[in-house]
N, C-alpha and C positions, 0 to 999 in steps of 0.2 A: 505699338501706337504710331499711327501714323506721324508727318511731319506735314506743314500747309506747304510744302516745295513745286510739287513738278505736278498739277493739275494740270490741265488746258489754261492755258495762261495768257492765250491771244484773247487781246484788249477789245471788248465792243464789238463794233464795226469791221475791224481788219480779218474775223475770222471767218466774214463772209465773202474774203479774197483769195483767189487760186494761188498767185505770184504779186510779190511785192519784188519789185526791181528798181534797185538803185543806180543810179545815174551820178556817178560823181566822177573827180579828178584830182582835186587838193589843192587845187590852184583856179584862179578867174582868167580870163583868157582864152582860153581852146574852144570856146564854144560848144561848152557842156550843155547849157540850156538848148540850144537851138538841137543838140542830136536827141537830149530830152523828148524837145515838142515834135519833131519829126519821128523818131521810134513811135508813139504814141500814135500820132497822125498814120501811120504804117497800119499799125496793128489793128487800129478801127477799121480800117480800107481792106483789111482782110478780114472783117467780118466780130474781129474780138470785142469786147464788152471794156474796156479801159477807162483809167483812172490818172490825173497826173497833179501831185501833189509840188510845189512852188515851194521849198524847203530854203530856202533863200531868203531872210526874211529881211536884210540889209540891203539889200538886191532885187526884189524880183521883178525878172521880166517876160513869165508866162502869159500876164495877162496879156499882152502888146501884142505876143505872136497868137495868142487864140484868144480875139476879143469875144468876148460870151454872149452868147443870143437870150441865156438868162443868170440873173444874178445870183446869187449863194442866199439864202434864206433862212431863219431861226425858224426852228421849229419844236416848242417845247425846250428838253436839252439838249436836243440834235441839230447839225447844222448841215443843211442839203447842200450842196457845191454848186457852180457854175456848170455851167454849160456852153459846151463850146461845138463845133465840128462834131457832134455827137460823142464827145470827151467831157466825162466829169472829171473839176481844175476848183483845185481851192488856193489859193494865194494871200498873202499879205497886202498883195497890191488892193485887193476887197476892203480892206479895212483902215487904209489911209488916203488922203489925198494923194492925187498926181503929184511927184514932186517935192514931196515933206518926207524928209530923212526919219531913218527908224532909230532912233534915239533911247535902242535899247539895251542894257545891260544881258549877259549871256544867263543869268538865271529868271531873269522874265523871259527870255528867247527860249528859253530850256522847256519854260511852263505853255506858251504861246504854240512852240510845235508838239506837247505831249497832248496839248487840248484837240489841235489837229488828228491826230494818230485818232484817239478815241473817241471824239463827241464827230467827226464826220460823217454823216448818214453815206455811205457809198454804196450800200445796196452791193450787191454782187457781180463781183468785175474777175475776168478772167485774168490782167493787168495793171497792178498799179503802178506807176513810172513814181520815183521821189527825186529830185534833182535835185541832189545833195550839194549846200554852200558849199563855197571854195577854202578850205580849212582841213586842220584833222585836231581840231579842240575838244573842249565842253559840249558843244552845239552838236558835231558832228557823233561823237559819241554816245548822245541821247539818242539821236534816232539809230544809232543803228543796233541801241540797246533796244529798244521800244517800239521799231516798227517793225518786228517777224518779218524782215526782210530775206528773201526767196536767194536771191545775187545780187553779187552787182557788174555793172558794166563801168570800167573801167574810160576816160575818155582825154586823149591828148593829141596835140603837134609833136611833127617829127623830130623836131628840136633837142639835143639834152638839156637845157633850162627849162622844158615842161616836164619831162620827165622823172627831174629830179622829186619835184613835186607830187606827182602822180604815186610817183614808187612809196612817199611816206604814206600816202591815202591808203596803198593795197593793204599796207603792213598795219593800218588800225583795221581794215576789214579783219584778213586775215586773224589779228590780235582777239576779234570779239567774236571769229567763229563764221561770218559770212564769205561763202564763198566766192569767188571773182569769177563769172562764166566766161570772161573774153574782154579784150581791149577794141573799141574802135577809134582808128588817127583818122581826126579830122585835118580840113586845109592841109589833104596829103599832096596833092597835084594840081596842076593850069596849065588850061589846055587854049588859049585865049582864040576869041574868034572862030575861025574855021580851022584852025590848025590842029593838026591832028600829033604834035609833038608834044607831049608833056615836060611842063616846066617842073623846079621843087626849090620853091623860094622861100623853104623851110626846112628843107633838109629830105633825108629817104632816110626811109626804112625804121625812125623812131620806134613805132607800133608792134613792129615785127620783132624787132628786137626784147620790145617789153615780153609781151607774147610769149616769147621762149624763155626768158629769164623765167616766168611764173610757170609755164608748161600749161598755157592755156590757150584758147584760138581767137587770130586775127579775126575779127567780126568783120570787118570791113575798113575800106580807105575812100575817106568823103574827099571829094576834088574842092577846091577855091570857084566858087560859082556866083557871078551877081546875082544870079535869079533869087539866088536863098535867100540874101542880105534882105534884098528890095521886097522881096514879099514877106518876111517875116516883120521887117518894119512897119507894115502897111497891113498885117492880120489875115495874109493871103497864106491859103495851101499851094505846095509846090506840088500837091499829088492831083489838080484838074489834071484830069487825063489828058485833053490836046495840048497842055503844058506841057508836063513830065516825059512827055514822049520826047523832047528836044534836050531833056535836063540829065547835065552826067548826074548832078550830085541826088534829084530824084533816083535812080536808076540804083546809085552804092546805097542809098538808105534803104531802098528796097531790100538789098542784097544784104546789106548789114543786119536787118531787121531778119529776113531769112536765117541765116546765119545764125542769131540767137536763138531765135524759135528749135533749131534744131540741136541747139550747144543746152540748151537749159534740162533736158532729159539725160543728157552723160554725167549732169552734175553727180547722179546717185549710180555712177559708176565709179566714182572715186572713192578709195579709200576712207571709210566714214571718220570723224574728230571723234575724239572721248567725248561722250554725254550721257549725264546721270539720267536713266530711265525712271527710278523708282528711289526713294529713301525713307527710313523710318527708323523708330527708336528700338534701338536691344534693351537699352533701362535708360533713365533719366543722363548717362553722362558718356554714351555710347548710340554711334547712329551705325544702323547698315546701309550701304549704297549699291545700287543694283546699276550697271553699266550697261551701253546701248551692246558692249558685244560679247556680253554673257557673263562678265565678271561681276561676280561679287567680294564686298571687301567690308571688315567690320573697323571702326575708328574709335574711338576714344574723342570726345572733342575736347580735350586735351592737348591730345596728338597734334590736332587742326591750330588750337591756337597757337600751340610752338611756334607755327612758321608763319605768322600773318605778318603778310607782305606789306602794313601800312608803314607810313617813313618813319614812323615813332620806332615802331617793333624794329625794325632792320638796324638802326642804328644801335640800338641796345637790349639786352635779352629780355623778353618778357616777363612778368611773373606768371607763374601756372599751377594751377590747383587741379589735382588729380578729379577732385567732384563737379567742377565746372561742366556744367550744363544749357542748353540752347532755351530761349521763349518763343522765337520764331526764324525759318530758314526761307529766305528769300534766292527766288533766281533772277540773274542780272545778265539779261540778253540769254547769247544759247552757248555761251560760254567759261559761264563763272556764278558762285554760290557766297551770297552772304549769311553771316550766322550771327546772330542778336545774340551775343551769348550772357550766361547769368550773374557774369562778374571776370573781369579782367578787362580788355581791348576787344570791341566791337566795330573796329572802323573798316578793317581788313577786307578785300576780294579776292579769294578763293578762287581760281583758275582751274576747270576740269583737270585738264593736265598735271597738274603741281595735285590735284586730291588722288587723282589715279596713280601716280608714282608713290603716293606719302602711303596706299592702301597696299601696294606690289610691294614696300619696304626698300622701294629705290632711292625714296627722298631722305638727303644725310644731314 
């Protein structure tokens, strides 16, 4: 008998997307949004079909840099986006005043971006940009359960005080399964005026450094440039050609943007994560799990409840009934399994990892 687990489980809208790419840091400051709006601005200029989601709902300042030539629209239960630079942009900034704080708790923020995710008409986009708040909470955890997110792109200063930041962000990517294609350091260099000396009034080589701690690739090093500030203030592209031709920091987005384009197809060169391909029932109190790399493993959910990792369970040993049986088995993101079971502790999330060791008889 089957289980309702591992269908095509992309939401609505997002499954008529090639790449969902997250754009985060774990901290405000670096200038996540502006590498954001400029990747984005990139990849239309090369011809792609993109999408750039305002995931910042405390914050956001997409609208400012790509003011829309059309508004976001209802339609029916679908909601059309904006329109920008030939960039579809849905934002928070759409739905308040200039200027009035979002005075929101993080379980209407939770609900506010899962509406986003699914009810956005995005049509089919080769790219979707998310530019992920500055956090690694509740907030940030929803989406990176809920948006079948592709990678993400990492983004900080050279600094160790962003860094420190940055590094907790990877380790919730990494934690829920999304892998990190590459870092870009922004405000890496200033070159001021006609000088052809680079300054680092933030430090060298933060990026690079991250970069090899993960064993992943420098996408690129964005220079300290007024052009960017001034024209993103003012809803100006830095990519007019008789612009850009003057601009370092056009020139590395370019090249950073490259850089991913070519980094996002190694990703399935990497050694794949455990992931349950298939699961179903042997009898009412026993599931099979079929694995992405040819393992199968038969459970007891019994077995499973033993080790539920929720703070109750950990602190004190469960009660377990050998007949305990499941109602329904939920997937949470591309990393982890809930199980509605029929009587004991249902609060628990299941980690591939911790089910593949508990199936191998390595979990003690």
């Amino acid at each position: 008998m089957p289980l309702p687990v591992l269908q095509n489980n992309k939401i609505g809208p997002i499954s008529q997307i090639k790449n969902v790419i997250a754009v985060a840091a774990g901290k405000g400051g670096v200038g996540k949004s502006t590498v954001a709006v400029n990747l984005a601005l990139c990849l239309s200029e090369l011809g792609y079909k993109v999408g750039l989601l305002d995931a910042d709902l405390y914050g956001p300042s997409i609208r400012k840099m790509l003011p829309e030539v059309k508004l976001p629209v209802q339609q029916n239960e679908r909601l059309e986006p904006a329109l920008s630079f030939g960039i579809k942009v849905i934002s928070m900034a759409f739905f308040r005043k200039e200027g009035q704080p979002a005075a929101v708790r993080a379980p209407i923020a939770n609900k506010i971006l899962t509406q986003f995710i699914r009810t956005v008409a995005w049509g089919e986009l080769d790219y979707l940009i998310i530019d992920f708040p500055p956090g690694t909470g509740d907030i940030q955890l929803t989406l990176a359960q809920n948006a079948q997110i592709t990678a993400a792109v990492m983004v900080t200063t050279p600094q160790e005080v962003a860094l420190m930041d940055v590094r907790k962000a990877a380790a919730l990517f990494q934690q829920v399964g999304v892998p990190i294609v590459g870092v870009i350091e922004n405000m890496s260099w200033y070159a001021p005026g006609v000088q052809t000396v680079k300054t680092y009034p933030f430090g060298k080589g933060g990026g690079a450094r991250f970069a090899e701690e993960n064993g992943i690739p420098l996408l690129g090093e964005i220079p300290i440039d007024e052009a960017v500030s001034y024209r993103a203030d003012r809803g100006f592209s830095i990519f007019v050609e008789e612009i850009a031709e003057q601009l370092p920091a056009a020139a590395a987005f370019r090249q950073a943007t490259q850089n991913l384009l070519a980094a996002l197809p190694k990703l399935s060169e990497r050694p794949p994560s455990k992931k349950v391909e298939k699961m179903y029932l042997a009898d009412p109190a026993t599931c099979c799990i079929e694995w992405n790399n040819g393992r199968k493993h038969t459970l007891k959910f019994s077995q499973i409840q033993k080790y539920c990792p929720c703070a109750q369970c950990t602190e004190k040993t469960p009660s377990i009934t050998n007949d305990v049986g499941v109602h329904k088995v939920e997937s949470i993101g591309k990393y982890a399994l809930h199980f509605d079971f029929t009587q004991g502790c249902s609060h628990g999330i299941y980690e591939f990892e911790m089910l593949y060791q508990l199936g191998e008889g390595k979990k003690e």
